[in-house]
N, C-alpha and C positions, 0 to 999 in steps of 0.2 A: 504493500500500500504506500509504501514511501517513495518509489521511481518516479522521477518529473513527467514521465510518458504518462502515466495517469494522469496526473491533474492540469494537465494542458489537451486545448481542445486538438482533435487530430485533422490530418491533410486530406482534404479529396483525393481518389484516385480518378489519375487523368485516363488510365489507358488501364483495358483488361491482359498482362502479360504476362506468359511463363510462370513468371514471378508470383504474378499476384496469384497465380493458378495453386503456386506451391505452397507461398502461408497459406490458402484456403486450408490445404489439405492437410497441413501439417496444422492448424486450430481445428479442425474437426477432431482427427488422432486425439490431441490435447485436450478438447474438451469431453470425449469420451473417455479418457484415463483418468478423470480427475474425478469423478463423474463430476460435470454440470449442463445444462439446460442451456446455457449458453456461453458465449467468450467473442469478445472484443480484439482486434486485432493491438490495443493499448493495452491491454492485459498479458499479452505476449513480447512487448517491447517497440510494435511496430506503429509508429502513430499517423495511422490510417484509415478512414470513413468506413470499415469496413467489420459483419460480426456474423458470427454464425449460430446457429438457432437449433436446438434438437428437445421435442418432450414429445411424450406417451400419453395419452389422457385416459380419463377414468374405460372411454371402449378399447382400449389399444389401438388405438388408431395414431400411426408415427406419423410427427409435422418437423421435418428437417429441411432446410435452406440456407442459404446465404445471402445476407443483404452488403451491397456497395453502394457507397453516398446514400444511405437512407435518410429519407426528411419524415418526420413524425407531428402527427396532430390525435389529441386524446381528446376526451371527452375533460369536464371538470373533475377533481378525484370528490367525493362524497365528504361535507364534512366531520369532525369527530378523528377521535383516537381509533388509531388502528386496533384491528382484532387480533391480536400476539397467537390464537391456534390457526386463524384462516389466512394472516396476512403478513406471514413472517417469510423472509429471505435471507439467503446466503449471498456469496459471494466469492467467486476463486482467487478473487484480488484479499479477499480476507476471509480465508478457509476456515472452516469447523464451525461455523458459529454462523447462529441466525438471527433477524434482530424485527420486531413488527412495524412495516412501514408501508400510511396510506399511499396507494396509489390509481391512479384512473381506471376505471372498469373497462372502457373502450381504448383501442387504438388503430389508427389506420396509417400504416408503410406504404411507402411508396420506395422504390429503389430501382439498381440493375442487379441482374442475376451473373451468374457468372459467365454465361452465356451473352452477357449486354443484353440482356430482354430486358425492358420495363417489365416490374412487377408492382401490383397493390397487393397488401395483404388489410381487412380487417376483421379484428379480434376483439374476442371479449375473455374476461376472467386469466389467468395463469396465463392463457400465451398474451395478452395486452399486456402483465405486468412485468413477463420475458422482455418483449419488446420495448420497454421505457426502461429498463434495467440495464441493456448493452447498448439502447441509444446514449443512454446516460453516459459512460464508457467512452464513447467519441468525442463528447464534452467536457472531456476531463473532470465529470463528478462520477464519484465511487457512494454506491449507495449510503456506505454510513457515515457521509457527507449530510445526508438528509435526514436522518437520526432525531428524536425528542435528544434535549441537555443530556437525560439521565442517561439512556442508551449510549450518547457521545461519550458520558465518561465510563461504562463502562466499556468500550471500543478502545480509547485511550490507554487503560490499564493494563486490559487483555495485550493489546501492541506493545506496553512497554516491556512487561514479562514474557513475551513472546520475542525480544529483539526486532518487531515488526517496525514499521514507517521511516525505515532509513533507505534513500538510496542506494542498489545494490542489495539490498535483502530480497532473494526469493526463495521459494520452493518450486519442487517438479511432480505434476501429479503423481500419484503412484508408485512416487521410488520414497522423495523424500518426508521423513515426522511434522506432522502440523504443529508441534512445541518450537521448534528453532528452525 
């Protein structure tokens, strides 16, 4: 959580390249080893409009894509405290831990695919709150930027005990302990 590639917004991608083919594929891998639902190309180091998207829903029904330069419009989020069993999150940018935070019920993307097709997607419930969660990611806010006070200082402590929010501090799905 402490890398400047987060918290600075990221670059458009000009051109669909080799490249850009290959961090796709290597943040899919990554986001499947970690497990998580989704991962921002800033969360891998590379500060680029770009994220990729994978959840199961209650019929098993798989929804995985990639969005490039995506632009986002939601709905209003509902007012009121969040509901900490229905509307808690994670984050691979700050692993093991969840934290309740209101978010818009609706959202609708717009992007290119990897293919350069325009694409719209709109969503409601858990994939809306994927989607404002790695938009967030391109704008260099990490969700528990967005946090109540209390929640911030509990984020605070857990990072300082955990040697998290310094530059150069990371972990690798998979391989390495979410303590250090």
């Amino acid at each position: 959580m402490g890398d400047p590639v987060l918290h600075s917004p990221a670059s458009a991608v000009d051109e669909i390249t080799d490249d850009v083919r290959t961090l796709v594929a290597d943040m899919f891998e990554t986001m499947d080893a970690a497990p998580g639902v989704g991962l921002a190309a800033p969360q891998v180091g590379v500060p680029l409009r770009i994220y990729t998207y994978s959840y199961v829903d209650d019929d098993d029904q798989p929804w995985r894509g990639v969005l490039i330069n995506p632009v986002l419009w939601i709905t209003p989020p509902e007012p009121g405290s969040p509901d900490p069993d229905l509307e808690s999150e994670g984050c691979l940018s700050f692993p093991g831990e969840r934290f309740p935070l209101r978010r818009s019920e609706r959202a609708r993307v717009t992007a290119t695919d990897l293919d350069g097709k325009e694409v719209e997607i709109d969503v409601d419930g858990w994939r809306a709150r994927i989607m404002q969660h790695e938009f967030d990611h391109l704008d260099g806010i990490l969700y528990v930027d967005r946090l109540s006070d209390g929640d911030w200082k509990t984020v605070q402590k857990i990072a300082r005990k955990r040697g998290w929010g310094r530059p150069g501090a990371s972990w690798m799905p998979g391989v390495d302990d979410l303590e250090g």
